[in-house]
C-alpha positions in Angstrom: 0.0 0.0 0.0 2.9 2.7 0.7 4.4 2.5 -2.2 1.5 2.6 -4.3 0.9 6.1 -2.2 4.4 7.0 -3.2 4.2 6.8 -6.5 0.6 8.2 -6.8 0.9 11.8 -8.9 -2.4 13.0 -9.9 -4.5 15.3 -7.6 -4.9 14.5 -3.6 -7.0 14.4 -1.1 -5.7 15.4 2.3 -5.8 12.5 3.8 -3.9 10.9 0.7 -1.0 14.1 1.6 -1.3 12.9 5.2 -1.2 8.7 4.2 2.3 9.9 2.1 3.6 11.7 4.8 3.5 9.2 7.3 4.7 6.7 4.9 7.9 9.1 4.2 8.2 9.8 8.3 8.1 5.8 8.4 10.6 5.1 5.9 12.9 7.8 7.6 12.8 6.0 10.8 12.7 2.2 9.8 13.7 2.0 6.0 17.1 0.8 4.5 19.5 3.4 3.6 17.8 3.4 0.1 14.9 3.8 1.8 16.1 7.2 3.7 17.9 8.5 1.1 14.4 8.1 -0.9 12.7 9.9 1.3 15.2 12.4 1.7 15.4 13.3 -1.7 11.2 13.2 -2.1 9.9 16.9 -1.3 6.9 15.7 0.2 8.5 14.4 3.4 7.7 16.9 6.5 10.3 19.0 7.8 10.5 17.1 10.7 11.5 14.2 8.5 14.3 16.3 6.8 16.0 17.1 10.2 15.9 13.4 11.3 17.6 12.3 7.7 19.9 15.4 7.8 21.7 13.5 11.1 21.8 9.9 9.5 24.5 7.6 9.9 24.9 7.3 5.9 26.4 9.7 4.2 24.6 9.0 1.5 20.9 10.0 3.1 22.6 13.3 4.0 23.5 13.6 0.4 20.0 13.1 -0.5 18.5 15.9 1.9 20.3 18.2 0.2 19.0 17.3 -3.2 15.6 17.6 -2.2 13.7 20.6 -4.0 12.0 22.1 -0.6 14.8 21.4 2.1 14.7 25.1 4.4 17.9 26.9 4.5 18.2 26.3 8.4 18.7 22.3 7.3 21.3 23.3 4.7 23.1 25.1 7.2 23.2 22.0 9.7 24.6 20.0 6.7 27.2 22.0 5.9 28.6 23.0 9.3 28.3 19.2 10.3 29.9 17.4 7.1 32.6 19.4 5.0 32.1 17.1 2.1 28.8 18.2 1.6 29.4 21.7 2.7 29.6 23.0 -1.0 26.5 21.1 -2.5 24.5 23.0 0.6 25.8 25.7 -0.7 24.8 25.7 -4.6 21.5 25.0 -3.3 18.7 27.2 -4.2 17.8 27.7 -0.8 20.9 27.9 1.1 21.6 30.4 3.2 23.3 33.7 1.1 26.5 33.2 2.8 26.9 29.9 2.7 26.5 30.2 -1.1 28.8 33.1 -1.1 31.5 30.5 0.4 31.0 28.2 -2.6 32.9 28.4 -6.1 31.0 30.1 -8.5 31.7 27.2 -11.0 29.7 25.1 -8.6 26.6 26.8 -8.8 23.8 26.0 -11.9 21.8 28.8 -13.0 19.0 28.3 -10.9 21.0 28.7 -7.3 22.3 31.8 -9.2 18.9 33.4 -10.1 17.7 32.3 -6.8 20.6 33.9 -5.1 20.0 37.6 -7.1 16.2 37.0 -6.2 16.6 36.8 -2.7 19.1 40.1 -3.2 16.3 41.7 -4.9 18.5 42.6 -7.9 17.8 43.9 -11.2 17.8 41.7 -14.5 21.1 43.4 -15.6 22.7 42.2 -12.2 21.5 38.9 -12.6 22.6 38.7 -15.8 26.0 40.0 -15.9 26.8 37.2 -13.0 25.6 34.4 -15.4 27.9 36.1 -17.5 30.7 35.7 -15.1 29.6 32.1 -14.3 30.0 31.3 -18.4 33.4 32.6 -17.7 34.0 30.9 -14.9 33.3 27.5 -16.9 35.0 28.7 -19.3 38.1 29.3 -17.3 37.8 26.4 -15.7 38.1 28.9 -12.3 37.5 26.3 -9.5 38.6 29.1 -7.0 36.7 32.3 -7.4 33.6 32.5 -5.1 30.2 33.6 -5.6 31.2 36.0 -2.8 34.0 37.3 -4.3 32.4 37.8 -8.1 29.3 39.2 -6.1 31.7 41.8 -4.6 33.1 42.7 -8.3 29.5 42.8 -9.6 27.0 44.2 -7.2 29.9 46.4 -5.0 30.1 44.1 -1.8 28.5 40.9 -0.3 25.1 40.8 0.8 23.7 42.7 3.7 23.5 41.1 7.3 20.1 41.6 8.8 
């Protein structure tokens, strides 16, 4: 029954939403590490869920959290500070937190996180587009090295304001 919920993808009720939920919460707690990192990746688990598979044993379920479309910034953060070799996938999340994305390479970023990242600065299009620009370069440089922070700084006059 689960996994036909799982893999159900036309409209739902609520208490079809709920039935996958638990299912996900379920497979956090009790399923094989395939299992986890399923759920991890599937955007539909709850938030509680995420925080439970962001502390896993296998690396590879903390991987998946941070591949998941709807995982908050504050569980991208907790990834990063807690496991350096996922520190700079975190960070070319969408969501991320702007400084942790500042710490990344610039190479490491897709064009989403980028647009996401001028968003949430509240840029203009020009802005935005002249650091796509810089992130062609960057590729095709091969610049492993340069920072979104730093080419932010070049571009748009300094890093992002702290609250």
């Amino acid at each position: 029954m689960f996994t036909r919920l799982l893999e159900f993808g036309g409209d739902m009720s609520d208490s079809d939403a709920s039935l996958i939920a638990a299912e996900l919460m379920y497979l956090a707690r009790e399923g094989s590490a395939t299992d986890r990192a399923n759920a991890a990746a599937d955007p539909r688990v709850p938030l509680e869920g995420l925080w439970l598979l962001a502390r896993d044993s296998d690396p590879g379920v903390r991987g998946a959290v941070v591949l998941n479309p709807e995982v908050p910034a504050a569980v991208l953060e907790a990834i990063a500070a807690a496991n350096d070799d996922l520190r700079e996938k975190a960070g070319t999340h969408p969501n991320a937190p702007l400084e942790l994305m500042e710490s990344v390479p610039l190479i490491w970023h897709t064009q989403r996180s980028l647009v996401r990242y001028t968003e949430r600065q509240g840029t203009s299009g020009h802005t935005r587009d002249e650091l796509l620009s810089a992130w062609s370069q960057a590729h095709s440089r091969s610049d492993w090295t340069t920072t979104l922070g730093q080419t932010w700084t070049v571009i748009a006059g300094g890093p992002h304001e702290k609250p």
